[in-house]
N, C-alpha and C positions, 0 to 999 in steps of 0.2 A: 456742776450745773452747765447744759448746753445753751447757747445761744438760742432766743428765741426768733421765729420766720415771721417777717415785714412784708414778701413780697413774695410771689408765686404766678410763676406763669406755663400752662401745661405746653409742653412740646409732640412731637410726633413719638410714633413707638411706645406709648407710655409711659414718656419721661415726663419728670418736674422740672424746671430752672426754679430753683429757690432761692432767694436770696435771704440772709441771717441778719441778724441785729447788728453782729461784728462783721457787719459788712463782706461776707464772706459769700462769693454766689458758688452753687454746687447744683450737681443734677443727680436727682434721683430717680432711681427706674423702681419703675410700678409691677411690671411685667410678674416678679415670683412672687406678685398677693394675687394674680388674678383667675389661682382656683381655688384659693379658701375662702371659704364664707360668702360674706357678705362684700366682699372687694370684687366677687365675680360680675356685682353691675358695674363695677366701671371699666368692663370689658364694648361693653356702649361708647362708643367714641366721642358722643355726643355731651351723655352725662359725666365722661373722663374730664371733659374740657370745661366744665361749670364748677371746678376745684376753687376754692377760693383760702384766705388765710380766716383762722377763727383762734382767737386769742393767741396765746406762741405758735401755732401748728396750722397745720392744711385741712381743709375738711370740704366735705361734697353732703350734699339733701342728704337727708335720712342719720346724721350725724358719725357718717362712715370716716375714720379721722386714724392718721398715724401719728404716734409717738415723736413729738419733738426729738429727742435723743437718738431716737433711730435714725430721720432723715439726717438727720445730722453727722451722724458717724456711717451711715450706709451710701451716703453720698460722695459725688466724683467732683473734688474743686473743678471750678472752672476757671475764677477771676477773683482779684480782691479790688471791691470798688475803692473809687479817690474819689476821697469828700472835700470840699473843698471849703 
């Protein structure tokens, strides 16, 4: 079971900053979905940046959504938050 995404914020390039339940923040690049399918509209920079979190996972209009487990293991740590 992967940790589920609390928080998301789009970066440049078409990366994520995500951060996980286990407080875990990681970025994910968008870039190798943006010629299949339906990921090609968030080659829109506009509609890239209106990503928001929907239940565990990431999701944008039209309910264009990646696999929890994916961002999760396809991601680059960044940091481990301190909670305090």
């Amino acid at each position: 079971m992967y940790p589920s995404v609390i928080a998301v914020k789009p970066l440049d390039n078409y990366r994520l900053k995500i951060t996980f339940e286990n407080d875990e923040v990681k970025c994910f690049d968008v870039n190798p979905y943006l010629e299949i399918g339906i990921f090609k509209k968030l080659k829109n920079k506009d509609f890239f940046r209106s990503v928001k979190v929907s239940f565990d996972s990431v999701e944008w209009d039209g309910g264009i959504d990646i696999d929890p487990e994916e961002l999760y293991e396809q991601s680059t740590y960044l940091e481990k938050l301190q909670r305090k």
